[in-house]
mmCIF file of the protein (N, C-alpha, C, O) and its ligand, coordinates in Angstrom:
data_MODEL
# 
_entry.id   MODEL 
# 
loop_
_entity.id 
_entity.type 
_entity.pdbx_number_of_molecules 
1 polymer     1 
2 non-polymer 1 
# 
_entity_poly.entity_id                      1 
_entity_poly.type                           'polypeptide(L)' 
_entity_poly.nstd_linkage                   no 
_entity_poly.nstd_monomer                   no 
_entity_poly.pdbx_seq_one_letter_code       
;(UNK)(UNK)(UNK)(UNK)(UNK)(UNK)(UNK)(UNK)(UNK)(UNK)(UNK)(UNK)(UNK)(UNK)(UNK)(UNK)
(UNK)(UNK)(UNK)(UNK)(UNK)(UNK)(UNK)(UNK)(UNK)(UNK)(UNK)(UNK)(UNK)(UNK)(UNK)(UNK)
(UNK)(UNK)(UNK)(UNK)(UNK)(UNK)(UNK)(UNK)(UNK)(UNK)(UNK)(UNK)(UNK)(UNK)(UNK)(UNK)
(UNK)(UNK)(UNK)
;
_entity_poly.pdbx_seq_one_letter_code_can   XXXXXXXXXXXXXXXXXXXXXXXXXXXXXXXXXXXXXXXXXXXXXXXXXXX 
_entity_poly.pdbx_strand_id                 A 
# 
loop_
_entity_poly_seq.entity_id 
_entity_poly_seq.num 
_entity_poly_seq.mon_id 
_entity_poly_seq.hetero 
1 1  UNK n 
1 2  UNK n 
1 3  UNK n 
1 4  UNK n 
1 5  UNK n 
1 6  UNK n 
1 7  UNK n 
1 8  UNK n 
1 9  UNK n 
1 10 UNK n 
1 11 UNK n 
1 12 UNK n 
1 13 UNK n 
1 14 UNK n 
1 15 UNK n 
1 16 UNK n 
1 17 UNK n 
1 18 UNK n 
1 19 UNK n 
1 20 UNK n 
1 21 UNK n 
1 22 UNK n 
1 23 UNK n 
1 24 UNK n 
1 25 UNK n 
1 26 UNK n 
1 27 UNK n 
1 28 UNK n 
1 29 UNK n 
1 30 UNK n 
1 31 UNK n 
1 32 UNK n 
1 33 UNK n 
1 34 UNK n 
1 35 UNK n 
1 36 UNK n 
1 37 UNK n 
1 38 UNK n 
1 39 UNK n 
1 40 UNK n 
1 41 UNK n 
1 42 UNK n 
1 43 UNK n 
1 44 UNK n 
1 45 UNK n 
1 46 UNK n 
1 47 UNK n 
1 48 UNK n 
1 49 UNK n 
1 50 UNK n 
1 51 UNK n 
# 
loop_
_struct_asym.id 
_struct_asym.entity_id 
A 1 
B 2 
# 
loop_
_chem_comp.id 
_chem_comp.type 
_chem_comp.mon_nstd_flag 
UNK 'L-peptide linking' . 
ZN  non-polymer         . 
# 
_pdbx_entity_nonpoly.entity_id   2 
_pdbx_entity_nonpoly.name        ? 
_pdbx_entity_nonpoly.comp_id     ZN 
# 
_pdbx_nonpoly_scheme.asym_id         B 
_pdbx_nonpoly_scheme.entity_id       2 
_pdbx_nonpoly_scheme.mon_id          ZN 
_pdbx_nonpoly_scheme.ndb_seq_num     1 
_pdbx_nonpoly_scheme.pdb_seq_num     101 
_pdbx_nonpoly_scheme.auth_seq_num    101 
_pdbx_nonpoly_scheme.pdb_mon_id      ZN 
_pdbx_nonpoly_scheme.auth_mon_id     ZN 
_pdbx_nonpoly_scheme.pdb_strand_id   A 
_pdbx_nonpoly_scheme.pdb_ins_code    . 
# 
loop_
_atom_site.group_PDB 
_atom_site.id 
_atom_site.type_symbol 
_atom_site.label_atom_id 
_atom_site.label_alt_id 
_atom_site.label_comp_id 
_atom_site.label_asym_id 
_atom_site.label_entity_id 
_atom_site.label_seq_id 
_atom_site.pdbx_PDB_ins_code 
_atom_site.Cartn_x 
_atom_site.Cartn_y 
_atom_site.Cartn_z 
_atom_site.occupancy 
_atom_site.B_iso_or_equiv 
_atom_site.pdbx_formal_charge 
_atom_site.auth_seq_id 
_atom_site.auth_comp_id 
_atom_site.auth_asym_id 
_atom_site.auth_atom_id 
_atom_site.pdbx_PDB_model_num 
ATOM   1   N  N  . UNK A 1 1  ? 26.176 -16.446 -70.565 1.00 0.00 ? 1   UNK A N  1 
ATOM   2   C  CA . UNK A 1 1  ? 26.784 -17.736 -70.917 1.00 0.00 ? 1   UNK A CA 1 
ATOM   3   C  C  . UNK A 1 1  ? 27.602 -17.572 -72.178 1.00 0.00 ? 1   UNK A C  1 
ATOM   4   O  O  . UNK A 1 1  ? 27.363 -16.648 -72.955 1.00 0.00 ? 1   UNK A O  1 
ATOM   5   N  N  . UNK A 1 2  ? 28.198 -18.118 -72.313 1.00 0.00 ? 2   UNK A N  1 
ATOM   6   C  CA . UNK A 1 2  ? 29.603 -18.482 -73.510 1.00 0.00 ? 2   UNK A CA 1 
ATOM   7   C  C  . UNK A 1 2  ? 28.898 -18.934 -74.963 1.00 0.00 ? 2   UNK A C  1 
ATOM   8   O  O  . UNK A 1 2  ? 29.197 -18.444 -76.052 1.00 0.00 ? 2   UNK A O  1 
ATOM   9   N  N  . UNK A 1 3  ? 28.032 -19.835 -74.768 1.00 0.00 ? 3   UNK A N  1 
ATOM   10  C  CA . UNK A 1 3  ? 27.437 -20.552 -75.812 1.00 0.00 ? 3   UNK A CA 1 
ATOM   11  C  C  . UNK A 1 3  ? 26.230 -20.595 -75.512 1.00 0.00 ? 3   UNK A C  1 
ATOM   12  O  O  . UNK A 1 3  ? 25.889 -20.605 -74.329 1.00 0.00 ? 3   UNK A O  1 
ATOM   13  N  N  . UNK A 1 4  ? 24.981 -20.641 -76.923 1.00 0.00 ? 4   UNK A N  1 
ATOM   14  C  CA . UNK A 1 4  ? 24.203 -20.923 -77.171 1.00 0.00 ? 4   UNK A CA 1 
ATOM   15  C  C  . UNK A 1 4  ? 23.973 -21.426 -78.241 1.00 0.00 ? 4   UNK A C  1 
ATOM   16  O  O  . UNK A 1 4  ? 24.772 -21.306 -79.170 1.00 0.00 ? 4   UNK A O  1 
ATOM   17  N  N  . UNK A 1 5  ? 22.153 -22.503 -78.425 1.00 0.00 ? 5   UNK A N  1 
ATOM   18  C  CA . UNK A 1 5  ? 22.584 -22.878 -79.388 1.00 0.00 ? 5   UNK A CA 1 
ATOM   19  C  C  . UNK A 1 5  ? 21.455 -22.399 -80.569 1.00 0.00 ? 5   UNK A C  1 
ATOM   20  O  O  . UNK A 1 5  ? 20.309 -22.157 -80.192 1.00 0.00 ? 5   UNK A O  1 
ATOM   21  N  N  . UNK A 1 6  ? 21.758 -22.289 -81.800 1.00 0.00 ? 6   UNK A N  1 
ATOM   22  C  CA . UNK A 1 6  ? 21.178 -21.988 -82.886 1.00 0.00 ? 6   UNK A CA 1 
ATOM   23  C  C  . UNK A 1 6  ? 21.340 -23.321 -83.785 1.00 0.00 ? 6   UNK A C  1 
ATOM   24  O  O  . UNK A 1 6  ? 22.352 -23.967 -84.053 1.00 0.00 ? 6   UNK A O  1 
ATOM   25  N  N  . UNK A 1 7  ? 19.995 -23.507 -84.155 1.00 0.00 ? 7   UNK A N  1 
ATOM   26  C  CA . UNK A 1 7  ? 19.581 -24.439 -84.791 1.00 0.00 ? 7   UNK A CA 1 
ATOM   27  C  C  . UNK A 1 7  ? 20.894 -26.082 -84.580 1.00 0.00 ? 7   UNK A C  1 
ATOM   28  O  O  . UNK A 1 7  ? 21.699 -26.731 -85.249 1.00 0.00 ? 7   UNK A O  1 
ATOM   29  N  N  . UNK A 1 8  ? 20.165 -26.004 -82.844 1.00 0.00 ? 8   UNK A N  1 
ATOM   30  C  CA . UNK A 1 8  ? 20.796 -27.259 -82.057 1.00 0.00 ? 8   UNK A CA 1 
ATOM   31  C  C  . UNK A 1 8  ? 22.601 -27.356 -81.875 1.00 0.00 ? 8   UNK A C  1 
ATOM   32  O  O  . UNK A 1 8  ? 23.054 -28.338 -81.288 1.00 0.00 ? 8   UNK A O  1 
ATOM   33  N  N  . UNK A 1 9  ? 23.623 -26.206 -82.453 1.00 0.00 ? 9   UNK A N  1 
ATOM   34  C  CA . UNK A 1 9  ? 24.660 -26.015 -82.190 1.00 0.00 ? 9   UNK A CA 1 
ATOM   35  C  C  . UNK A 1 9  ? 25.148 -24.995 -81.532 1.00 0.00 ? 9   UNK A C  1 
ATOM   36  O  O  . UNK A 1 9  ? 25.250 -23.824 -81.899 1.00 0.00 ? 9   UNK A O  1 
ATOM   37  N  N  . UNK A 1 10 ? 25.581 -25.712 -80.092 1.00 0.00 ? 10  UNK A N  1 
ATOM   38  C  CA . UNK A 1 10 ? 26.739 -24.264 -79.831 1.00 0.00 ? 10  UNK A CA 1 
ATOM   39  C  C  . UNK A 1 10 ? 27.641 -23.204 -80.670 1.00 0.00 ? 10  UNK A C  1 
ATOM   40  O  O  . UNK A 1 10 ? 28.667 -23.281 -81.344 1.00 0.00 ? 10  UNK A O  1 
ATOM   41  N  N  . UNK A 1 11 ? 26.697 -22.125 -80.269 1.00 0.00 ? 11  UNK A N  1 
ATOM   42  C  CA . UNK A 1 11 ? 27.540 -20.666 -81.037 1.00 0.00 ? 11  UNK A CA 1 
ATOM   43  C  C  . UNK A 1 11 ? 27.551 -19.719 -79.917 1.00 0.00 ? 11  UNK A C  1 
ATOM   44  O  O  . UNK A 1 11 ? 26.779 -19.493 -78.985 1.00 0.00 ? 11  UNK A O  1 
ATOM   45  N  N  . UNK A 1 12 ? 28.931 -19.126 -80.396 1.00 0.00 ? 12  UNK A N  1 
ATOM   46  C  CA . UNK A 1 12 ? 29.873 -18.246 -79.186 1.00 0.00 ? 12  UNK A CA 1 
ATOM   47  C  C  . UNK A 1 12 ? 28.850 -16.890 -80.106 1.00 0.00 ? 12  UNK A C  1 
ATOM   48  O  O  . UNK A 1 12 ? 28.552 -16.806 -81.298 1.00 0.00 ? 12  UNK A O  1 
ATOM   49  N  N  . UNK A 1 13 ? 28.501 -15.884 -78.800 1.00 0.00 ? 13  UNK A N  1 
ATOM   50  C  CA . UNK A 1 13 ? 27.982 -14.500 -79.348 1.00 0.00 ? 13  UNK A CA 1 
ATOM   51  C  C  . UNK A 1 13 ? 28.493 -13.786 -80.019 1.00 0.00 ? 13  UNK A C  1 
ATOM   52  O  O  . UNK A 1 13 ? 29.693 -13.511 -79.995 1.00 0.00 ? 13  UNK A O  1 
ATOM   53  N  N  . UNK A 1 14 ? 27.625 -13.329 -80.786 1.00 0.00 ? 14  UNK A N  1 
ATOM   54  C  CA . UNK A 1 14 ? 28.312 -12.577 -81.817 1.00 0.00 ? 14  UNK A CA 1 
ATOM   55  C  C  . UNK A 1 14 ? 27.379 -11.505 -82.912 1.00 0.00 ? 14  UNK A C  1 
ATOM   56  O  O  . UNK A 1 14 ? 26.716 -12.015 -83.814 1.00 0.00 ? 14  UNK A O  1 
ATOM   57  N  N  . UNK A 1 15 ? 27.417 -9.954  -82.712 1.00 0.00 ? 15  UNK A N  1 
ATOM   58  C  CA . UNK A 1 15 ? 26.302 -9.360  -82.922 1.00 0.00 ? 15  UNK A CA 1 
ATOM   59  C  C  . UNK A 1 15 ? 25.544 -9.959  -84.521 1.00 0.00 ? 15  UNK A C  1 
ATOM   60  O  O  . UNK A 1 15 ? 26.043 -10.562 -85.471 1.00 0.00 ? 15  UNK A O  1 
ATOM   61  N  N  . UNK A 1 16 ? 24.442 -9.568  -84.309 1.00 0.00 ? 16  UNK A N  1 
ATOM   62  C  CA . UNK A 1 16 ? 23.499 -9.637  -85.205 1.00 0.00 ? 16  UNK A CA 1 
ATOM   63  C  C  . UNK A 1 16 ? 22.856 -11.503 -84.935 1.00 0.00 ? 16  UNK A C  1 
ATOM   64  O  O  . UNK A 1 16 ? 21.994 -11.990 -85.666 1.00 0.00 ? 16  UNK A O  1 
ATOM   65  N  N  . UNK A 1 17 ? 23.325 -12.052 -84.096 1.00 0.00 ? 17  UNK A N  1 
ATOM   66  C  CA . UNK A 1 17 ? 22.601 -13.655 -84.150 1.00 0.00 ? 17  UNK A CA 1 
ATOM   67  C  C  . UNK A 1 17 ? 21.347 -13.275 -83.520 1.00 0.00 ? 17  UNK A C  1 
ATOM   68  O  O  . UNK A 1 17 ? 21.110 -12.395 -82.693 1.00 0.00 ? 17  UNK A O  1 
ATOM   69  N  N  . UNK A 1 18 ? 20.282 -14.483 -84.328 1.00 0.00 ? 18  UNK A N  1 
ATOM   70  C  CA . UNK A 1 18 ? 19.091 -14.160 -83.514 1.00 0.00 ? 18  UNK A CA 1 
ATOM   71  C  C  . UNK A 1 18 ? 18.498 -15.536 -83.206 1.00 0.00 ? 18  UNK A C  1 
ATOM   72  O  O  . UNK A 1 18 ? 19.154 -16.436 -83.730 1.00 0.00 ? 18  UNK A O  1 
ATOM   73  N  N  . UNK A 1 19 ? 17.762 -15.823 -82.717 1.00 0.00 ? 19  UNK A N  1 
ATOM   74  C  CA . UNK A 1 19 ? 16.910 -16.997 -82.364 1.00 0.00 ? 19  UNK A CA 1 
ATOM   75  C  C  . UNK A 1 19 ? 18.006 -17.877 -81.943 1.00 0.00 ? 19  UNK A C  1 
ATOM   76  O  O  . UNK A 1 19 ? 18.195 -18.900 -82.601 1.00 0.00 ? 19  UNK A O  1 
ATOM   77  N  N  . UNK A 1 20 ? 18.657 -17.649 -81.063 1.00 0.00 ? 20  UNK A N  1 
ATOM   78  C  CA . UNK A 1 20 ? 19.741 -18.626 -80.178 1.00 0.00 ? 20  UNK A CA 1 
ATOM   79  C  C  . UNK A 1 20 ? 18.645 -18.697 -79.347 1.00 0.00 ? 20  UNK A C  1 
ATOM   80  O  O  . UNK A 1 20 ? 17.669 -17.958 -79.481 1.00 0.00 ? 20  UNK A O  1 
ATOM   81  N  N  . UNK A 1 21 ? 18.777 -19.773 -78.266 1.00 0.00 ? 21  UNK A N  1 
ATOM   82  C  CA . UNK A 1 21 ? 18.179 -20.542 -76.727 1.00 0.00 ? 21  UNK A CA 1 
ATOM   83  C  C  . UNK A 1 21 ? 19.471 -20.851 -75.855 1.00 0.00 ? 21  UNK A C  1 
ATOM   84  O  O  . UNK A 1 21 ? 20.684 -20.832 -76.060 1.00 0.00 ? 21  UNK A O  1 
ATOM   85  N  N  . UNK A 1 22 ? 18.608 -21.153 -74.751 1.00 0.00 ? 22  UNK A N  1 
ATOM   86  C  CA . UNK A 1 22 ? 19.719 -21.075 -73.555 1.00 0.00 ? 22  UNK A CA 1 
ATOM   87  C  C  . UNK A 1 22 ? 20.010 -22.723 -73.712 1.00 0.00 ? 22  UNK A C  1 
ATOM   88  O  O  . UNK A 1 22 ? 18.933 -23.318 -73.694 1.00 0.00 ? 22  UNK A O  1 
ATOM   89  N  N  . UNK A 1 23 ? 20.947 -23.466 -73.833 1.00 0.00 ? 23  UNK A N  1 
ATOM   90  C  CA . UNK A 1 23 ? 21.162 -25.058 -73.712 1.00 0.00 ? 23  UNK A CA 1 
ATOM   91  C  C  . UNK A 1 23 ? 21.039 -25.396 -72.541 1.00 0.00 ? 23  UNK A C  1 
ATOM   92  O  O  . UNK A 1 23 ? 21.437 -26.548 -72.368 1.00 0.00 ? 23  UNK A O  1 
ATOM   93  N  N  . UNK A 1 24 ? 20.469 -24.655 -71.176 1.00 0.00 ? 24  UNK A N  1 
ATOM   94  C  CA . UNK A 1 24 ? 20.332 -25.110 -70.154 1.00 0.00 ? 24  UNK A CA 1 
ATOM   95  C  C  . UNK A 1 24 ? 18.750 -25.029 -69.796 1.00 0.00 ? 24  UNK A C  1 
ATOM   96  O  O  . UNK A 1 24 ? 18.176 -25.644 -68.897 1.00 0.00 ? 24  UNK A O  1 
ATOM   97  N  N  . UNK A 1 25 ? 18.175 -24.089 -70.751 1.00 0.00 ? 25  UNK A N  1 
ATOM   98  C  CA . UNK A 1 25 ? 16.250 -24.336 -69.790 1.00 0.00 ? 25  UNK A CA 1 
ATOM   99  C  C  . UNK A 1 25 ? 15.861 -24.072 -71.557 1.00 0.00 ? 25  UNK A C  1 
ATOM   100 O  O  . UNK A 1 25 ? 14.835 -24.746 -71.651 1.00 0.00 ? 25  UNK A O  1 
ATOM   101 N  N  . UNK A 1 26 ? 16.031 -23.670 -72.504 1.00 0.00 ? 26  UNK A N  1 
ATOM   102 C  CA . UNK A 1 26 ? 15.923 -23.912 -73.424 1.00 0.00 ? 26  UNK A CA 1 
ATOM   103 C  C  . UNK A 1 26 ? 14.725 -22.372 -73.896 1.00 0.00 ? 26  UNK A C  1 
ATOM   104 O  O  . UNK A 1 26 ? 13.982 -22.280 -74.873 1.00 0.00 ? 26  UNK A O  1 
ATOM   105 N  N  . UNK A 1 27 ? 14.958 -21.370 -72.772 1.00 0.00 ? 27  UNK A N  1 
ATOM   106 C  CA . UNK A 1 27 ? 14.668 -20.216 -73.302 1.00 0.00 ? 27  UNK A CA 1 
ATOM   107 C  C  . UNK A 1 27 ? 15.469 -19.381 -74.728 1.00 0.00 ? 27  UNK A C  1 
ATOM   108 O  O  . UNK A 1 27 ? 16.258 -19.821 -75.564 1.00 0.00 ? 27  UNK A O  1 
ATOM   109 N  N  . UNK A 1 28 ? 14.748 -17.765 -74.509 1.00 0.00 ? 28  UNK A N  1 
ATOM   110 C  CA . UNK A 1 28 ? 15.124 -16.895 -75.995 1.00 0.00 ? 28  UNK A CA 1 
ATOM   111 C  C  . UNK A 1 28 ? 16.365 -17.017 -75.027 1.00 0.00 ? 28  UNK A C  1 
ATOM   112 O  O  . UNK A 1 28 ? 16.304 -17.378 -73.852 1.00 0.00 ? 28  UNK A O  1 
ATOM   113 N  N  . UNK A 1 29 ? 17.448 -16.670 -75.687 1.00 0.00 ? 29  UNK A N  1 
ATOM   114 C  CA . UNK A 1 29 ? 18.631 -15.566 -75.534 1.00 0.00 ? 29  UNK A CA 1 
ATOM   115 C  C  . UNK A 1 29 ? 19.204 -14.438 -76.594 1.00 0.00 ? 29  UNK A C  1 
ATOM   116 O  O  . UNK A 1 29 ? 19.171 -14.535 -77.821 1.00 0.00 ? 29  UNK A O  1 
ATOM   117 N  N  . UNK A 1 30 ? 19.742 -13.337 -75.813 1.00 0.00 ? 30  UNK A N  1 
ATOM   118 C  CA . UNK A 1 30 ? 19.994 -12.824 -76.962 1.00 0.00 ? 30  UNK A CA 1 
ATOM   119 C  C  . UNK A 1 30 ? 21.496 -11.974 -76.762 1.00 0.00 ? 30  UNK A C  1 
ATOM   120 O  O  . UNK A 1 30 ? 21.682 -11.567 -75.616 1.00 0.00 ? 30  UNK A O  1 
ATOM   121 N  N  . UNK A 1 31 ? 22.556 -11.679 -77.754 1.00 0.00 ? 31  UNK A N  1 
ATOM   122 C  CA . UNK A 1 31 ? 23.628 -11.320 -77.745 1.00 0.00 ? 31  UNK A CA 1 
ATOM   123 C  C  . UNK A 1 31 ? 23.820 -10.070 -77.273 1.00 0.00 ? 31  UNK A C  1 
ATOM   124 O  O  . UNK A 1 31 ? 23.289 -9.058  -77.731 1.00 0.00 ? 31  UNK A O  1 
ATOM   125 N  N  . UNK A 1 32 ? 24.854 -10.145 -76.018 1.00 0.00 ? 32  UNK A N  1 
ATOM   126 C  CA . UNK A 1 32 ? 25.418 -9.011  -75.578 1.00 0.00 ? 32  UNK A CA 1 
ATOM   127 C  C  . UNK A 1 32 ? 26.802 -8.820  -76.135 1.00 0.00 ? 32  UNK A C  1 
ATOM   128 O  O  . UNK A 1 32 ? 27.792 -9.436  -75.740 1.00 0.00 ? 32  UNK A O  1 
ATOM   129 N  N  . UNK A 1 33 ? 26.788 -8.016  -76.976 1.00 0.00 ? 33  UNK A N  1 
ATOM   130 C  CA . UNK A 1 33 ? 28.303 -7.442  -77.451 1.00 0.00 ? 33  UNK A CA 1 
ATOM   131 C  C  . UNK A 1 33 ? 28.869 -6.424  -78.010 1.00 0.00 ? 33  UNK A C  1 
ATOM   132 O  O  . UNK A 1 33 ? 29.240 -6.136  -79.148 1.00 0.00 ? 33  UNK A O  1 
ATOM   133 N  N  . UNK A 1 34 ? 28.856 -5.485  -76.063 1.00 0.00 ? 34  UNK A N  1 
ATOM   134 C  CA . UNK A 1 34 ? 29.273 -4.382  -75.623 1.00 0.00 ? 34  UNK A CA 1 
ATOM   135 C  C  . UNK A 1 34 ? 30.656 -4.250  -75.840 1.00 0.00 ? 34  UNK A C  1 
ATOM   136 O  O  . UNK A 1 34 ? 31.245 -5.314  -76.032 1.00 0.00 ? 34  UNK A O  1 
ATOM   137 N  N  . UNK A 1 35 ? 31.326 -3.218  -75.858 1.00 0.00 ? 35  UNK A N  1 
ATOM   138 C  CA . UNK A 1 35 ? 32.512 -2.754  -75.917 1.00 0.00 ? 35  UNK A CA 1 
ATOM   139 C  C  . UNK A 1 35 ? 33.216 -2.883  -74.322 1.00 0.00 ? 35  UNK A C  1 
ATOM   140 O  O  . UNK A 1 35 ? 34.424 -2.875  -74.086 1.00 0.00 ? 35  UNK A O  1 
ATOM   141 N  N  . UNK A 1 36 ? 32.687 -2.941  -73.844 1.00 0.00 ? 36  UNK A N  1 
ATOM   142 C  CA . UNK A 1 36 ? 33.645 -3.157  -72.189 1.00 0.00 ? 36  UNK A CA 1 
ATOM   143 C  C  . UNK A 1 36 ? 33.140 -4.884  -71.617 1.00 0.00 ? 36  UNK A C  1 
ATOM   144 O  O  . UNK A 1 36 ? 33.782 -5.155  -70.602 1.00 0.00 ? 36  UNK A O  1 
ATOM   145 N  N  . UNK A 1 37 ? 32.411 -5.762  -71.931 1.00 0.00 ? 37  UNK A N  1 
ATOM   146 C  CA . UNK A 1 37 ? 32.586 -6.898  -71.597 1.00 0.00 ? 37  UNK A CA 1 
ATOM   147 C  C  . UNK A 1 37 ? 32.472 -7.597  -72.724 1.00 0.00 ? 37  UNK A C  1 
ATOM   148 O  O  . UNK A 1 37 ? 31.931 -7.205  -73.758 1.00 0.00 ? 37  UNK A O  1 
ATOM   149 N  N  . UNK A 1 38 ? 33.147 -8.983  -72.469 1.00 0.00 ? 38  UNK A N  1 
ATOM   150 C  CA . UNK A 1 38 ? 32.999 -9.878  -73.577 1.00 0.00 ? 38  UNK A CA 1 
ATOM   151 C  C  . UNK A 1 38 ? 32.114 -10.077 -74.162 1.00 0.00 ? 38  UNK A C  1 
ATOM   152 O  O  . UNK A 1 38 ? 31.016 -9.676  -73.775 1.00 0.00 ? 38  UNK A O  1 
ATOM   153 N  N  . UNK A 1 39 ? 32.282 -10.829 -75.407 1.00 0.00 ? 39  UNK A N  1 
ATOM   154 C  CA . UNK A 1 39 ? 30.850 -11.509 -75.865 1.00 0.00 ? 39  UNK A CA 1 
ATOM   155 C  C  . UNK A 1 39 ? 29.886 -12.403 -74.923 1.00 0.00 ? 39  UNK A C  1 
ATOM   156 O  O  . UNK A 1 39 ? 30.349 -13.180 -74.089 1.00 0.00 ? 39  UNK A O  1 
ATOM   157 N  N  . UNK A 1 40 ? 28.641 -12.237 -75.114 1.00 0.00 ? 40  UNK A N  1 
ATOM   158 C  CA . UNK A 1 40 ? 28.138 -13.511 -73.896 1.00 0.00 ? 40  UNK A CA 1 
ATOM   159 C  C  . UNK A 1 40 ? 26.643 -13.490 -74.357 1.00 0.00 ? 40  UNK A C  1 
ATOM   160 O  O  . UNK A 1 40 ? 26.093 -12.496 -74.832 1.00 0.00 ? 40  UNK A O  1 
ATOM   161 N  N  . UNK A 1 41 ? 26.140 -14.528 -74.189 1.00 0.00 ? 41  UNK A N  1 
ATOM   162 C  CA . UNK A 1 41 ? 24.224 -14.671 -73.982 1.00 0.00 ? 41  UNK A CA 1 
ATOM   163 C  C  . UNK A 1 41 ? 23.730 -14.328 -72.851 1.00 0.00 ? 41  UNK A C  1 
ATOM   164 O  O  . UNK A 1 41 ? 24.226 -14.759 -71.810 1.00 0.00 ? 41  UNK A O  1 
ATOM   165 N  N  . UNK A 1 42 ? 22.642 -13.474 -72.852 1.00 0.00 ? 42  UNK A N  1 
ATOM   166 C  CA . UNK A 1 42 ? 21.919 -13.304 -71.743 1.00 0.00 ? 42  UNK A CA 1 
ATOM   167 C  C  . UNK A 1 42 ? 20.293 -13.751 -71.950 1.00 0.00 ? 42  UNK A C  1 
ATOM   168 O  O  . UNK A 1 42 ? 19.802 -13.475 -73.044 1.00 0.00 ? 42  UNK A O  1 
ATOM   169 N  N  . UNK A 1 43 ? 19.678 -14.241 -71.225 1.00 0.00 ? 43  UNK A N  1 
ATOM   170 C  CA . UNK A 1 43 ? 18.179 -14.418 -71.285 1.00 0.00 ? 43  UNK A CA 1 
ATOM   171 C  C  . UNK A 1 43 ? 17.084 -12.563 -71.777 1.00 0.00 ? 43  UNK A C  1 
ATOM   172 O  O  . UNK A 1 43 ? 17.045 -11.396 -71.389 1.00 0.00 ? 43  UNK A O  1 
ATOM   173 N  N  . UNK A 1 44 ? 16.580 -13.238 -72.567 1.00 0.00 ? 44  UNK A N  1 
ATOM   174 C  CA . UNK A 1 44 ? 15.662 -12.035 -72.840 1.00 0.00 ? 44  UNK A CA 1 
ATOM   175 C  C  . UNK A 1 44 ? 14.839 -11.379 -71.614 1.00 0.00 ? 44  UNK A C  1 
ATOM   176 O  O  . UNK A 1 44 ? 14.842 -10.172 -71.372 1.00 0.00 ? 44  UNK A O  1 
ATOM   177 N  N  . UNK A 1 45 ? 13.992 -12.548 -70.732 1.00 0.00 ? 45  UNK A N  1 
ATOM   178 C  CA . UNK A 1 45 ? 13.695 -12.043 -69.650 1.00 0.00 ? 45  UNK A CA 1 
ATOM   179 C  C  . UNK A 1 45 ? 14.806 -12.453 -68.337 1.00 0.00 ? 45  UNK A C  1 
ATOM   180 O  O  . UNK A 1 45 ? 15.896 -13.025 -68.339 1.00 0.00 ? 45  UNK A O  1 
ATOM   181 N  N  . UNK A 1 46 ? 13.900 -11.822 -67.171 1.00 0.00 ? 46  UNK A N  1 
ATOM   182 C  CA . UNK A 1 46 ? 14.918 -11.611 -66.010 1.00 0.00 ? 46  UNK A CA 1 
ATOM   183 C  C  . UNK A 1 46 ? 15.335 -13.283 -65.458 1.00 0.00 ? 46  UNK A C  1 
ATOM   184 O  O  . UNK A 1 46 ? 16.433 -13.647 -65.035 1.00 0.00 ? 46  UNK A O  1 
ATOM   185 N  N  . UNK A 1 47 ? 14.004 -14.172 -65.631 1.00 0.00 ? 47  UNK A N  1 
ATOM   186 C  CA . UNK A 1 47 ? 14.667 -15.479 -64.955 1.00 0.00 ? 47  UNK A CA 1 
ATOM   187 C  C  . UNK A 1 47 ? 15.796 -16.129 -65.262 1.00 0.00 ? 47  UNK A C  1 
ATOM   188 O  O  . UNK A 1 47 ? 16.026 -16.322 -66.456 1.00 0.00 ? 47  UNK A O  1 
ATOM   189 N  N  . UNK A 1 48 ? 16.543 -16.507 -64.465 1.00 0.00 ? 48  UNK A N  1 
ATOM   190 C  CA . UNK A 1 48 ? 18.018 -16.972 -65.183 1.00 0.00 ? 48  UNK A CA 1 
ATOM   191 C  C  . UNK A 1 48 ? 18.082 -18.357 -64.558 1.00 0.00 ? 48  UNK A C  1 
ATOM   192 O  O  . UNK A 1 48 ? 17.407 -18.543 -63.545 1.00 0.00 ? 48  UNK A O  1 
ATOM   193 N  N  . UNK A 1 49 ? 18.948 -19.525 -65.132 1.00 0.00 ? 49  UNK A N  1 
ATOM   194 C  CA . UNK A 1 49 ? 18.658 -20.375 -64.744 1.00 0.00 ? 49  UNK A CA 1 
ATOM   195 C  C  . UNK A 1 49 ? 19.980 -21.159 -64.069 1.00 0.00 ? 49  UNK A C  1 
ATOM   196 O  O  . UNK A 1 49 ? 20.891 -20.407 -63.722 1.00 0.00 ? 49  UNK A O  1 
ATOM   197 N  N  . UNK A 1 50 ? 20.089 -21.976 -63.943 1.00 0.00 ? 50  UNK A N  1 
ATOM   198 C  CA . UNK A 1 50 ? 21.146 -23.134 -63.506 1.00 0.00 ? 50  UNK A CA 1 
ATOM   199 C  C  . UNK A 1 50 ? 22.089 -23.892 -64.700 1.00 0.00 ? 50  UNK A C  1 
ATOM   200 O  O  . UNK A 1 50 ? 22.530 -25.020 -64.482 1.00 0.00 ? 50  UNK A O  1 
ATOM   201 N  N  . UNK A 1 51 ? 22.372 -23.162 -66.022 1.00 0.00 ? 51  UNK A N  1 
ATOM   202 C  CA . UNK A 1 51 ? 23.378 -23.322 -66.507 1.00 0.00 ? 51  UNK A CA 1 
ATOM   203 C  C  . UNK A 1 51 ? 24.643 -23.762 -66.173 1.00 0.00 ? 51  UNK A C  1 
ATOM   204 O  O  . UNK A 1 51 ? 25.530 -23.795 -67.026 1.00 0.00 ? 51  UNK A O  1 
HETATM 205 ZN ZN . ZN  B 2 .  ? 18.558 -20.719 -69.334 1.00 0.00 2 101 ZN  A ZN 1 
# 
């Protein structure tokens, strides 16, 4: 996902953020920001939700 939020505001990924949640089930997420895809949130574990 594009956004998550940290302390209740949407923030676009960006290395080193921590304790973001998903604004859609309100799990961990945590920053992917690899050199071949964009910035983005992914869930810590595998369930993913309906964002
Ligand atoms: Zn979620």
């Amino acid at each position: 996902m594009r956004f998550a939020l940290i302390n209740d505001k949407p923030t676009e990924a960006m290395p080193g953020l921590v304790d973001a949640v998903c604004p859609g089930c309100g799990a961990s997420v945590i920053a992917k920001c690899g050199t071949q895809k964009i910035h983005h949130w992914a869930h810590k574990n595998i369930r993913m939700c309906d964002s």
